[in-house]
N, C-alpha and C positions, 0 to 999 in steps of 0.2 A: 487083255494085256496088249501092248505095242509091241510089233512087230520088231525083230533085234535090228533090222535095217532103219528102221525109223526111230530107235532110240540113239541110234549112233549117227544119224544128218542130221534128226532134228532136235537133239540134245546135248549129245556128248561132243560134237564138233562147234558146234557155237558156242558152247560152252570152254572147249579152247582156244578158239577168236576170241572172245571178250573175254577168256584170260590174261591173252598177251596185251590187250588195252590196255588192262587193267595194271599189269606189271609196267608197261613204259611209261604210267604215271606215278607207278607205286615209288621205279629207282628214284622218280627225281624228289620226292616227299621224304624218302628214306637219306639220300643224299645230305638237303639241305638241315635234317634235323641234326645229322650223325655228326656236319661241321661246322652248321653255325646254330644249333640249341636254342632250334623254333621250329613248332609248325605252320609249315606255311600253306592257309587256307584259301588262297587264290591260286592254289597249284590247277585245282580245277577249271578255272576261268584262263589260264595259260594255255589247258588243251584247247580249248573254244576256240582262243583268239588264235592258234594253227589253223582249225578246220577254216576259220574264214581266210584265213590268209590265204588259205590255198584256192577259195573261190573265185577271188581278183585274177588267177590266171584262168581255174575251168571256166567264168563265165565271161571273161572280158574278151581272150586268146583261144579258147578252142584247147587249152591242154590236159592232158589225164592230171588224176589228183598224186597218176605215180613220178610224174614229172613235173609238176609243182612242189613235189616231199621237201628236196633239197633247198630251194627257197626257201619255204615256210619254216621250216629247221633254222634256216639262217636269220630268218625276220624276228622269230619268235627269240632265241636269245639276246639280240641285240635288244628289242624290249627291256626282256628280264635285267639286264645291265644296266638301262636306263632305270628301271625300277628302283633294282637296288642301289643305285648312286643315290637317288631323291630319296625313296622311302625308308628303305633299309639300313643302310651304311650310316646316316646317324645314331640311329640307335644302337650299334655294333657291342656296345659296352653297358647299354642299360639292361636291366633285367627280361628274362625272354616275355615276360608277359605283352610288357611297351610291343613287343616287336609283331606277337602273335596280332595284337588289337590291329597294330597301322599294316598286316596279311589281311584284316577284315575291310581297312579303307578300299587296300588297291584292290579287291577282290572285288567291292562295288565298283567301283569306277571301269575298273577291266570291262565290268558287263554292262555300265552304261555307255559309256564307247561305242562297245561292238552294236550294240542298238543303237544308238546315234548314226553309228556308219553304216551298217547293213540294214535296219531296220530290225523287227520283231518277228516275222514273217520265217517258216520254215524252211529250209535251202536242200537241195540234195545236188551230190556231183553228178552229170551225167556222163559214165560210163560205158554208155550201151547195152545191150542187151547181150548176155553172153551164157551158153544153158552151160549147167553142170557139167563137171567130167566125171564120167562113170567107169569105177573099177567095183566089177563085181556088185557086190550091195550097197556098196559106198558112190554116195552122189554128194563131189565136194565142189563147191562154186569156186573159179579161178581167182576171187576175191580175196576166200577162204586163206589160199595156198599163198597167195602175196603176201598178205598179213603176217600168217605165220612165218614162213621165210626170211621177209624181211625184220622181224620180231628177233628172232632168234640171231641172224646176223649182226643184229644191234645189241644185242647181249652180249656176242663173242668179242665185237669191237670194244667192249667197255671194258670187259673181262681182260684181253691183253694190253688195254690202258692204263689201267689200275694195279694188273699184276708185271709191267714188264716197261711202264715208261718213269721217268723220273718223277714227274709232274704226277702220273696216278700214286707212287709210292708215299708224297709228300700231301696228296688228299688224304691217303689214310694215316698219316702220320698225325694229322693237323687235326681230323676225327679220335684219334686215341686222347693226343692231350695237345689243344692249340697252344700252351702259354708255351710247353717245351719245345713245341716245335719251331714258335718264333725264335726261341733264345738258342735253339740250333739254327736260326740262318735260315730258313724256310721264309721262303714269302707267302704268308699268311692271306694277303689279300688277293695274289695272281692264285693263289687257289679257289679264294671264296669266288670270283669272277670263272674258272673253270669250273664251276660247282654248279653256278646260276647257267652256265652254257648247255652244260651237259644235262642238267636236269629240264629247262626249258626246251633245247632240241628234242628231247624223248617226247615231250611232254606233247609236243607238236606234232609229232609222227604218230602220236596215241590221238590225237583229235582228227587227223585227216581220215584215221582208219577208221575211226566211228563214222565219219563221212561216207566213208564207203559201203561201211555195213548198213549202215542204217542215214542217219538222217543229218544236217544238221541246226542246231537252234541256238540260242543264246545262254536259255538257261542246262545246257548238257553238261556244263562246266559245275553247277551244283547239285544237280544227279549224280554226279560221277564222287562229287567228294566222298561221301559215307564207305562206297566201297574200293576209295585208293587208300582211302587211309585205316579200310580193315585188313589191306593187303597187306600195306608195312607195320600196322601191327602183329600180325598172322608171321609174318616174317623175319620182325623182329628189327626194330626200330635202328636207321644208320648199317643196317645190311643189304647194299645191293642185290647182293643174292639171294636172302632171304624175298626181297620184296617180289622180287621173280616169281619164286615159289610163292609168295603169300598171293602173285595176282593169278596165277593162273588156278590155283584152289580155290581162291574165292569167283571165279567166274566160273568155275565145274559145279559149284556149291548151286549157284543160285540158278544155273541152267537145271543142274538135276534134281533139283527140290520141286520144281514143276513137272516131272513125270508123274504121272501115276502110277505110285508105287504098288498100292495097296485097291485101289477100283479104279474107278474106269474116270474119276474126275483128277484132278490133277491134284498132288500132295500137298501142295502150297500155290495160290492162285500165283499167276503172273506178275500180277500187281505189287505184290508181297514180298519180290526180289530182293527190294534194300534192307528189308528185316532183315533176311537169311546175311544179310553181310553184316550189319549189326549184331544179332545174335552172334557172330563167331568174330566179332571184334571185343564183345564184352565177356567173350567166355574166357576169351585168351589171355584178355587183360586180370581175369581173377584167378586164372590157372598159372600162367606163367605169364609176366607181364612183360618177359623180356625175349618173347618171341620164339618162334623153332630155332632160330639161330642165334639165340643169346644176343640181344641187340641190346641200345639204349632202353629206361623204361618211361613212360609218361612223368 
């Protein structure tokens, strides 16, 4: 068996890093389904197109990819605006399927783009070399601590935007029932445009951090789908907070499904990761299919 120190840095700790990934894509899928009644399957190809955004400063300027963040944040929703003006916004009234299909357009086009502009080739930020900080048994990379930090402070911000500004009380308003809330006086549209901001800028902040953990490429943006959208299943469809909870479980899941539990080989190989997010997106959906926190259902 693995040592407790090595089940807890090289398991249980990355495994709440690519939780909190997992959750800054999960609010914005969760978001746009809960107000405007689609899934939108270029959510993945949004983180992407952050990670490179934020390359034009590391490799043009010499800047960290933590001072790139707030850019890429800003590029990347202005995008999704544009997006939705062209693709979205006519189909506002047809049926959600029209709308799911032209998430399948932009979703290619997002990824020929980013290979038209960056090319196909593998990228990574260069950060530096920086070792671990050691407390006790625990050896957590400074990476680690940024991500999580800044994760969680992005959660708090949204939490008292939602719960304490006018504009977050009129997202959730416009989430319970759009028609009533137009015919209260809500402007229905300056929501759906803070919807596409907020869930694009998360979405950004989730791609740069894959950047730093690991790597980045073109197609990360369709690796990542399967398990954002088992988190806001997991979480419970149109629930912020659920989706939180659903990313951070489903990156625990698929980190600790690779331990060996049971000998000395690993429980589930490596490779096998997107199953373990599948499997607990289809169980959820025939168990409860409205999530741990009672959300929208498929």
């Amino acid at each position: 068996m693995i040592a407790l120190s090595d089940f807890i840095n090289l398991y249980l700790l990355p495994g709440l890093v690519v939780g909190c990934i997992y959750a800054l894509g999960a609010i914005g899928i969760s978001l746009l389904f809960g107000i405007l009644r689609f899934a939108h399957f270029a959510h993945g190809d949004m983180m992407t197109l952050g990670a490179y955004l934020a390359i034009i400063f590391t490799a043009n300027f010499d800047w960290s990819p933590y001072a790139a963040l707030p850019i890429t944040v800003i590029g990347t929703a202005l995008v999704a605006l544009l997006l939705d003006r062209a693709f979205y916004k006519p189909f506002r009234r047809s049926a959600g399927i029209v709308t799911v299909i032209a998430s399948f357009g932009v979703m290619l086009m997002l990824r020929s783009a980013i290979q038209l502009i960056w090319g196909v080739d593998v990228k990574t930020y260069d950060i530096g070399i920086r070792f671990p900080m050691e407390f006790g048994m625990l050896k957590i990379a400074p990476r680690q601590v940024t991500i999580v930090l800044v994760t969680a402070a992005l959660v708090i911000a949204l939490h008292l935007f939602l719960s304490r500004t006018r504009l977050g009380k009129a997202m959730r308003a416009v989430s319970d029932d759009p028609d009533l809330a137009r015919v209260s006086g809500i402007n229905v549209e300056q929501v759906v445009r803070w919807t596409w901001i907020i869930g694009a800028g998360l979405a950004a902040a989730g791609g740069v951090f894959i950047g730093i953990q690991t790597k980045v490429h073109p197609n990360m943006g369709w690796d990542l789908l399967l398990p954002l959208f088992a988190a806001a299943v997991l979480g419970g469809i149109g629930r912020p907070y659920g989706a939180v909870a659903g990313g951070l479980a489903i990156g625990l899941c698929q980190e600790l499904a690779t331990y060996p539990w049971f000998s000395e080989e690993p429980f589930i190989a490596p490779g096998y990761k997107p199953a373990v997010a599948f499997s607990v997106m289809v169980i959820m959906l025939i168990w409860r299919p409205t999530g741990l926190f009672r959300g929208r259902a498929f």
